[in-house]
VOGU-3710 file (C-alpha; in Angstrom, 3 decimals, decimal comma):
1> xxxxxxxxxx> -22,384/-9,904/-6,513  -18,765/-9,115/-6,112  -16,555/-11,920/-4,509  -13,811/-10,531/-1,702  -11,472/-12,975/-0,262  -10,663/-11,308/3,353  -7,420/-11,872/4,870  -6,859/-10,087/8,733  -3,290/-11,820/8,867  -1,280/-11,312/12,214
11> xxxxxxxxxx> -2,146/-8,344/15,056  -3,645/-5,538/14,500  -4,961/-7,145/10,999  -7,739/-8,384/12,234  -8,786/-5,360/14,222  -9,060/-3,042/11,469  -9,937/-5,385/8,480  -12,851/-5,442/10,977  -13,622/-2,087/10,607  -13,073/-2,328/6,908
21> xxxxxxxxxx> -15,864/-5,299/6,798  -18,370/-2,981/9,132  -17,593/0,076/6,006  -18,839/-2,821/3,030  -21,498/-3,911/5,170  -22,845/-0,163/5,291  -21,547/0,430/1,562  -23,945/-2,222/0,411  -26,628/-1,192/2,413  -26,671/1,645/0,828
31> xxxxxxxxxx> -26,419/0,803/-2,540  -28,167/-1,924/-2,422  -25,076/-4,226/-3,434  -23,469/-7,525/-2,920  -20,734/-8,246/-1,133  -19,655/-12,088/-0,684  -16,325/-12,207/1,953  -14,884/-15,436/2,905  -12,073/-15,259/5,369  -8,888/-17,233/5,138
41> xxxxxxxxxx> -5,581/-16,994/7,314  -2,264/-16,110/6,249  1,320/-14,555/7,305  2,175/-15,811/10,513  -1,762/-16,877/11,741  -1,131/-19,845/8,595  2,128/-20,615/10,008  0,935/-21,177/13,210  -2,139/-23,834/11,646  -0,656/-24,707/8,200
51> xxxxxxxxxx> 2,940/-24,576/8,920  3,567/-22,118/5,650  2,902/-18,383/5,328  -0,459/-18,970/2,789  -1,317/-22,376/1,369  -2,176/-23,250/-2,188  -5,735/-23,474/-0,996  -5,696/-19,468/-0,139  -3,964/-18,946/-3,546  -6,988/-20,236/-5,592
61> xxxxxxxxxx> -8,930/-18,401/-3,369  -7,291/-15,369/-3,963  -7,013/-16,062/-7,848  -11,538/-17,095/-7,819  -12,064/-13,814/-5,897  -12,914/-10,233/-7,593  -10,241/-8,882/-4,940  -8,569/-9,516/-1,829  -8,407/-7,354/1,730  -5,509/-8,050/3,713
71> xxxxxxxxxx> -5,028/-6,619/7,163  -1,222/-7,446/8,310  1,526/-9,783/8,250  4,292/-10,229/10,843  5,451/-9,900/14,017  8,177/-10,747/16,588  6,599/-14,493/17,219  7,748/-16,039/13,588  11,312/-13,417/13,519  13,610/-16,129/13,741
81> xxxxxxxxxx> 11,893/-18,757/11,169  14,199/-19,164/7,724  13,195/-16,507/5,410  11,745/-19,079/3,117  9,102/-19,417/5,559  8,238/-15,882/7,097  4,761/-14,682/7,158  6,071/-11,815/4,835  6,726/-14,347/2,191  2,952/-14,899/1,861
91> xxxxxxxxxx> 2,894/-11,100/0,706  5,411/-12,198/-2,013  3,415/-15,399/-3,299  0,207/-13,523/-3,598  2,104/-10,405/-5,845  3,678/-13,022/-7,679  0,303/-15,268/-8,333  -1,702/-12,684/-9,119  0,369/-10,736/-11,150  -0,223/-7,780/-8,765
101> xxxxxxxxxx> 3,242/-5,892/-10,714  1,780/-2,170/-9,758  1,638/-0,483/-6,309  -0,137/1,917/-5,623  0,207/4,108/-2,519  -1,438/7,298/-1,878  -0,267/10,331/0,124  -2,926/12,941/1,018  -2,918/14,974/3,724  -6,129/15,982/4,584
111> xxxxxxxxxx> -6,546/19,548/6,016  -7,475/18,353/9,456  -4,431/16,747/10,410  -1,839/19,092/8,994  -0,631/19,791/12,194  -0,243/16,331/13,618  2,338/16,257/10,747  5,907/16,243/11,957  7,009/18,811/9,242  5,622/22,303/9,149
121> xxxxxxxxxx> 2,396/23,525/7,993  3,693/25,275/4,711  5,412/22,305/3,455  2,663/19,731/3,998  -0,537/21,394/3,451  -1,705/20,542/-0,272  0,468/17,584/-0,661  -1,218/14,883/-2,834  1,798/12,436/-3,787  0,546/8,978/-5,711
131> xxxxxxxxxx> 3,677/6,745/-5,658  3,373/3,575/-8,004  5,631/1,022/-7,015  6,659/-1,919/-9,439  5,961/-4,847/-7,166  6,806/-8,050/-8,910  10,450/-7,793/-10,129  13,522/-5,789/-8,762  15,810/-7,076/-5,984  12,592/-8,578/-4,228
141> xxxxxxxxxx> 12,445/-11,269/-6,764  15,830/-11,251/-8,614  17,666/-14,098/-8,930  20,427/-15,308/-7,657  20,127/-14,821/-3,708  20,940/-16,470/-0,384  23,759/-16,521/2,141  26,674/-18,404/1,378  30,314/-19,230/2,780  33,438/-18,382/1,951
151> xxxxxxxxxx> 36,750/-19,615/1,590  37,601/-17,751/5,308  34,846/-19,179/6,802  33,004/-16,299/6,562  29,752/-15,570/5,332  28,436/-13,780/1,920  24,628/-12,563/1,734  23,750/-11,353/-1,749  20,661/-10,767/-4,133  20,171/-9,780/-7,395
161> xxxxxxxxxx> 18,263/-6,041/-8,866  17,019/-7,099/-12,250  14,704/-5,546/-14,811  13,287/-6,223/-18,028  12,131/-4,440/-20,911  8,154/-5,669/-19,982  8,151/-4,748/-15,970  9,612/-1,234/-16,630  7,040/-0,752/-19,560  4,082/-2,062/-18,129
171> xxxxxxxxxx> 4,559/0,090/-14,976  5,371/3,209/-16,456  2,384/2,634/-18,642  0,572/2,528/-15,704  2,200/5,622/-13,875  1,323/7,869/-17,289  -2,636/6,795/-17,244  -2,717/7,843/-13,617  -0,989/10,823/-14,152  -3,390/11,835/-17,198
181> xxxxxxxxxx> -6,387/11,801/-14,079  -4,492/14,065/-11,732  -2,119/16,690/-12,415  -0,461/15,443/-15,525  3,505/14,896/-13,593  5,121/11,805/-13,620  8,626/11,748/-11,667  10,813/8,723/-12,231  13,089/7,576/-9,540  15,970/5,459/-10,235
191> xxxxxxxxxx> 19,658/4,903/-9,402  21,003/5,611/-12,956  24,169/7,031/-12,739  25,271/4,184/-11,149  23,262/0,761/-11,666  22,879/-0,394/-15,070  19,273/-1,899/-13,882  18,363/1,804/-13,807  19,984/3,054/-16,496  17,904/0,722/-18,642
201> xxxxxxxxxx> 14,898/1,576/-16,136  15,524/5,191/-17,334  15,609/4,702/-20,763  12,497/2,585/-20,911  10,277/5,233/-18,678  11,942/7,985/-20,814  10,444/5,909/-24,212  6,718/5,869/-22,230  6,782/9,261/-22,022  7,057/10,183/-26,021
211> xxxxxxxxxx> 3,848/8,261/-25,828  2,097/10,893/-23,472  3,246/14,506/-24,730  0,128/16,089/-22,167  2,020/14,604/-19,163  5,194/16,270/-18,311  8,057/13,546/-17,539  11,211/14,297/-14,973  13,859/11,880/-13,430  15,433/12,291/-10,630
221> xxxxxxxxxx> 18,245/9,924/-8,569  16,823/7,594/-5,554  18,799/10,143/-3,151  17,396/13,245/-4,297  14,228/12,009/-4,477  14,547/10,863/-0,764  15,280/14,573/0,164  13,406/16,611/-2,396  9,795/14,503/-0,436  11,433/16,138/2,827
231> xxxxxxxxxx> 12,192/19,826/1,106  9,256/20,059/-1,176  6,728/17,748/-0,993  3,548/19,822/-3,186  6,359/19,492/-6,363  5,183/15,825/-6,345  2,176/14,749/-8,431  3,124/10,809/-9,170  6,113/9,083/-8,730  7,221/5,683/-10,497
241> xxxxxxxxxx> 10,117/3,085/-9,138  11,209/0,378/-8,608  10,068/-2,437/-6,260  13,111/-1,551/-3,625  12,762/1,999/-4,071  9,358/2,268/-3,941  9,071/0,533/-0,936  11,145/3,289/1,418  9,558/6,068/-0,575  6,322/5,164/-0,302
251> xxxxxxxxxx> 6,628/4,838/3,777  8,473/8,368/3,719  5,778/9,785/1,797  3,285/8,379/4,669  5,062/9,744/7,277  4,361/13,557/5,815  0,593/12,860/6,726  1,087/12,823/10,323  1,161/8,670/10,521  1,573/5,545/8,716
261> xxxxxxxxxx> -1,704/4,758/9,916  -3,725/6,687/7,338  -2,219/5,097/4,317  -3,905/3,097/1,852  -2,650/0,897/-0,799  -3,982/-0,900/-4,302  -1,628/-3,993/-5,909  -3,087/-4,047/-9,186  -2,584/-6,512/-11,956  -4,294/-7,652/-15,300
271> xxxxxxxxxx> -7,003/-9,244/-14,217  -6,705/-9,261/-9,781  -6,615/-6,573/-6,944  -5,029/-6,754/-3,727  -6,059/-4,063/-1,098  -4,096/-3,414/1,955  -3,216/-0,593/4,593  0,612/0,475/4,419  1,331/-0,205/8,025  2,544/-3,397/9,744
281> xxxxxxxxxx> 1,276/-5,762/12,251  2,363/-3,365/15,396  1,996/-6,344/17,574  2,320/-3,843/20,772  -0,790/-2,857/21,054  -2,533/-5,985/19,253  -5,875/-6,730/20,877  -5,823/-3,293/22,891  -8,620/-1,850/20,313  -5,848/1,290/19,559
291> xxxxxxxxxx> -5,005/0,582/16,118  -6,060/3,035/13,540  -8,582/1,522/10,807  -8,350/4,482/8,551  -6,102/3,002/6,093  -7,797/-0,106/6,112  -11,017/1,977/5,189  -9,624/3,947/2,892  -8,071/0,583/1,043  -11,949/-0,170/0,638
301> xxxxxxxxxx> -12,291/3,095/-0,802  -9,465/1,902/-3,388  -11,104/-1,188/-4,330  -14,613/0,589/-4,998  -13,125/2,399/-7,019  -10,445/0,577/-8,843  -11,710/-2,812/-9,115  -15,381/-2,664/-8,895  -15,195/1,144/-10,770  -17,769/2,146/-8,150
311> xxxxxxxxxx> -16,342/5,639/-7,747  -19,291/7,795/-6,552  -19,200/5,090/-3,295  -15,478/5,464/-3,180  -15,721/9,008/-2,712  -18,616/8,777/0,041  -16,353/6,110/1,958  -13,230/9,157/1,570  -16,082/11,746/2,359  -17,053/9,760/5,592
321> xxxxxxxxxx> -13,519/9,430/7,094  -12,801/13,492/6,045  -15,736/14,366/8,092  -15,278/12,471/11,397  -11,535/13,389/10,946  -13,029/17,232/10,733  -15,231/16,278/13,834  -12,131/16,134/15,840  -12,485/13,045/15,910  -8,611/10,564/16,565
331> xxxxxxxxxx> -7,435/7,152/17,091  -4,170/7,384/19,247  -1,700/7,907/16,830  -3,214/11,004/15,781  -4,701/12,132/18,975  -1,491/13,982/20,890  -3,607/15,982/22,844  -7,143/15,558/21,182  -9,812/15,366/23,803  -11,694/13,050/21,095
341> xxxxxxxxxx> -9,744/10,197/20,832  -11,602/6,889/19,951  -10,708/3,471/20,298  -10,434/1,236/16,760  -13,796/0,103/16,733  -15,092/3,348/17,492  -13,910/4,909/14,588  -14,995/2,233/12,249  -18,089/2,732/13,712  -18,026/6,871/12,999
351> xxxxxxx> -17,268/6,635/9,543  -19,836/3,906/8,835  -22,360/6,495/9,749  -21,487/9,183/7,659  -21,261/6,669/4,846  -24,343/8,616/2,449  -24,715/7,965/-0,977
//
């Protein structure tokens, strides 16, 4: 039996952690598996009940649990609450928590959607980018912060990038066993010729990668990293960063797949898993059954296989969504002028029956 807390959060959360659920349901069907969910709320939905992003109550759920789905956090509703008490800050107390210190965020583009792409077909088709993100340090966590006043009566907002020995090791570990499954590339991003944080991140990564002479180790600078994805995207195999850096990387990287919308993500620590789709709450068309589940799905796909190291059923679940994606087959930020496109549910219920094991 494997224990999943479930988590929808705030709009379109719900709506495709739905879908998700319908993809376990058929998973352990199939398999003739276990899977226990209990839901909880969090992000704005626990503001709204609990008056706090996530309670302590959902944090020993999350910590009893084998792994945690989470749908979305967010939304226009809770924008002007104190950042100490924004549904995002639920995100940050479950990394924290759990120890969830790597990110991992896949960038495929699979060969039926190359031309929904923005970019042209030459530079996208191919491109299989794995970007780990350190997730529990950085400027996200570094101490000290806040917004303070002045001597003019002005106002001063400042945080604090900070690194240690440990975060930068323990990540790049991680980056260089990931590498070693794919194409043996490992690209380190940092700011180093001008923060010290990075310089020592550099130095650190750069100590890793004695440790793996099969995997071939490059650096390169935040900025030309940021272009280079734009330029030539098929150079990439994995890329390592920081918390900060990772972040807008990671979403640039999505957009070369034709949307957000198909991007899955792992937050893996020690001993938990969190599993959740790259994309937001997109409140505008909450409820309106438009959202696209695919990265949701494909975040199950994630935790098969990283978690519960059921890869053969990860690969059916990826299989599935390939196949009704070669069918033609869109949601509506993928459709432009498809004469297939599906609502939400629809898909979810598309890929659960090409789900074959």
């Amino acid at each position: 039996m494997y224990k999943i807390l479930v988590l929808p959060g705030d709009g379109v959360g719900r709506e495709v952690v739905g879908e998700a659920e319908k993809v376990l349901k058929k998973v352990a069907s199939v398999a003739h598996l276990v899977f226990e969910t209990k839901e909880a709320e969090v992000g704005g939905a626990s503001i709204d009940r609990n008056g706090v992003p996530i309670t302590a109550d959902v944090l020993k759920q999350a910590k009893d649990s084998d792994a945690v789905l989470l749908g979305a956090v967010g939304g226009p509703k809770w924008d002007q609450l104190a950042y100490a008490v924004r549904p995002e800050q639920a995100l940050l107390a479950l990394r924290k928590e759990l120890g969830l210190y790597a990110n991992l965020r896949p960038a495929t583009v699979d060969p039926s959607l190359i031309d929904v792409s923005t970019l042209k077909r030459e530079i996208v088709e191919g491109v299989d980018i794995l970007v780990v993100r350190e997730l529990t340090g950085g400027i996200y966590f570094g101490t000290p912060k806040g917004i303070e006043k002045t001597r003019d009566g002005s106002e001063r907002g400042f945080n604090t990038e900070t690194y240690s020995t440990h975060e930068i090791e323990r990540i790049a570990l991680k980056a260089f066993e990931l590498a070693r499954k794919r194409r043996r590339k490992v690209v380190s991003v940092d700011k180093a010729n001008i923060l010290e944080s990075s310089e020592l991140w550099r130095r650190v990564v750069s100590g890793i990668g004695k440790r793996f002479p099969d995997v071939q180790l490059s650096h390169l600078y935040v900025d030309n990293c940021a272009m280079q994805l734009i330029r030539n995207p098929k150079q990439f195999d994995v890329i390592v960063t920081t918390n900060m850096f990772g972040d807008i990387l990671s979403d640039e990287a999505a957009m070369l797949t034709g949307s957000i919308g198909m991007l899955p993500s792992a937050s893996l620590g020690d001993t938990h898993a969190l599993y959740e789709p790259v994309h937001g709450s997109a409140p505008d068309i909450a409820g309106k059954d438009q959202a696209n589940p695919i990265a949701t799905i494909l975040s199950v796909a994630m935790m098969l296989r990283y978690t519960f190291q059921l890869h053969d059923l990860a690969l059916a679940v990826e299989a599935a969504v390939r196949g009704v994606l070669k069918e033609g087959f869109r949601t509506q930020d993928l459709a432009e002028d498809s004469k297939q496109t599906v609502p939400c549910s629809k898909m979810g219920d598309l890929i659960v029956e090409r789900i074959k094991h």
